[in-house]
C-alpha positions as CSV (number, residue, x, y, z in Angstrom):
1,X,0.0,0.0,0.0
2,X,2.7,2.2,0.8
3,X,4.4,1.5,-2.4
4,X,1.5,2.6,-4.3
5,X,1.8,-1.2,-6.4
6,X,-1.9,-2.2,-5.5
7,X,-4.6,-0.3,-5.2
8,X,-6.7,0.0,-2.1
9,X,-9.6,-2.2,-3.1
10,X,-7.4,-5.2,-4.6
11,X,-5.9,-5.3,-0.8
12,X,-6.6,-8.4,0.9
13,X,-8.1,-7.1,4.3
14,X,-9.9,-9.0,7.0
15,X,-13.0,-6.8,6.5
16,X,-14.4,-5.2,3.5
17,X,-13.5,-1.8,2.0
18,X,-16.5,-0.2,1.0
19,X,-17.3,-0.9,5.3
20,X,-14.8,0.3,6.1
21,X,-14.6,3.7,4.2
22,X,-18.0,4.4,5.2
23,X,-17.1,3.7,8.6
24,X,-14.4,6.3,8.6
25,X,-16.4,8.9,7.1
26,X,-19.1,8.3,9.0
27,X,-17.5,8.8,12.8
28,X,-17.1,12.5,11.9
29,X,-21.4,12.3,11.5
30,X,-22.4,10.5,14.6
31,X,-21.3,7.0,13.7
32,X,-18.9,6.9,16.9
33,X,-22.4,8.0,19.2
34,X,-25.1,5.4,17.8
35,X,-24.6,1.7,20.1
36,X,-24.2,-1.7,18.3
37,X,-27.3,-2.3,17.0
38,X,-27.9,0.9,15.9
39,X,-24.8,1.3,14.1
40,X,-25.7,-2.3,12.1
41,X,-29.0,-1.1,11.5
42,X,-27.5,2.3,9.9
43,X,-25.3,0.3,7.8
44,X,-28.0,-2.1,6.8
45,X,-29.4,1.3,5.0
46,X,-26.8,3.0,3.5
47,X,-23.8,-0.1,2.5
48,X,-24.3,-0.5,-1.1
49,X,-23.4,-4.4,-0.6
50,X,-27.3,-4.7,0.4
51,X,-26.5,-7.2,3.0
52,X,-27.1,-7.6,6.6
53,X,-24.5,-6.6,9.0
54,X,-23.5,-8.5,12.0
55,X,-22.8,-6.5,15.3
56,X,-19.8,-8.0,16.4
57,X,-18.5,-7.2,12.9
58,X,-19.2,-3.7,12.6
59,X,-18.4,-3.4,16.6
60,X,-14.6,-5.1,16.2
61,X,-14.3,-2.6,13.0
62,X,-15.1,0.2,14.8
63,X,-13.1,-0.1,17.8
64,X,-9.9,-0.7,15.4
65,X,-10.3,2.3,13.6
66,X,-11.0,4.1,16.5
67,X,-7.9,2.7,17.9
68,X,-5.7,3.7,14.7
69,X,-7.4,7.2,14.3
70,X,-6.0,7.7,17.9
71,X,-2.8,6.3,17.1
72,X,-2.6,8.8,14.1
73,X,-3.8,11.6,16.2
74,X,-1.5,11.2,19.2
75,X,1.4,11.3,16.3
76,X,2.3,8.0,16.8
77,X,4.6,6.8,13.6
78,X,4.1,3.8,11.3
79,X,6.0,1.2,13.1
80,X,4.3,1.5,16.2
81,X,0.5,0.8,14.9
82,X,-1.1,-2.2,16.2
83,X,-1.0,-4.7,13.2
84,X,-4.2,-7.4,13.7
């Protein structure tokens, strides 16, 4: 990623892209402020992958890029980001 050789959607990641991009956009709306289910009931709306979401999914996804947005914030550098 860093080498700019594959794009971000061919990237093999343990959860899917277009989750987590709305994810990330979404905490500066209120995503960070709705619970679990309400959070997999917002995505159940708006993810155009039209599928159900599972809490513990979206709960695990949030919390790691909440995590890494802190990281990123507090001026943490690359080699000290939690790799999962």
């Amino acid at each position: 990623m860093l080498t700019g050789r594959k794009p971000l959607g061919g990237l093999k990641l343990k959860f899917k892209y277009d989750h987590f991009v709305l994810m990330v956009q979404g905490l500066d709306f209120g995503l960070d402020k709705l619970n679990e289910l309400e959070l997999a009931a917002c995505l159940n709306e708006i993810c155009p992958c039209a599928q159900r979401h599972s809490v513990e999914y979206l709960k695990k996804l949030r919390a790691l890029i909440q995590k890494t947005c802190k990281a990123l914030v507090s001026g943490a550098d690359r080699t000290s980001w939690p790799i999962e």
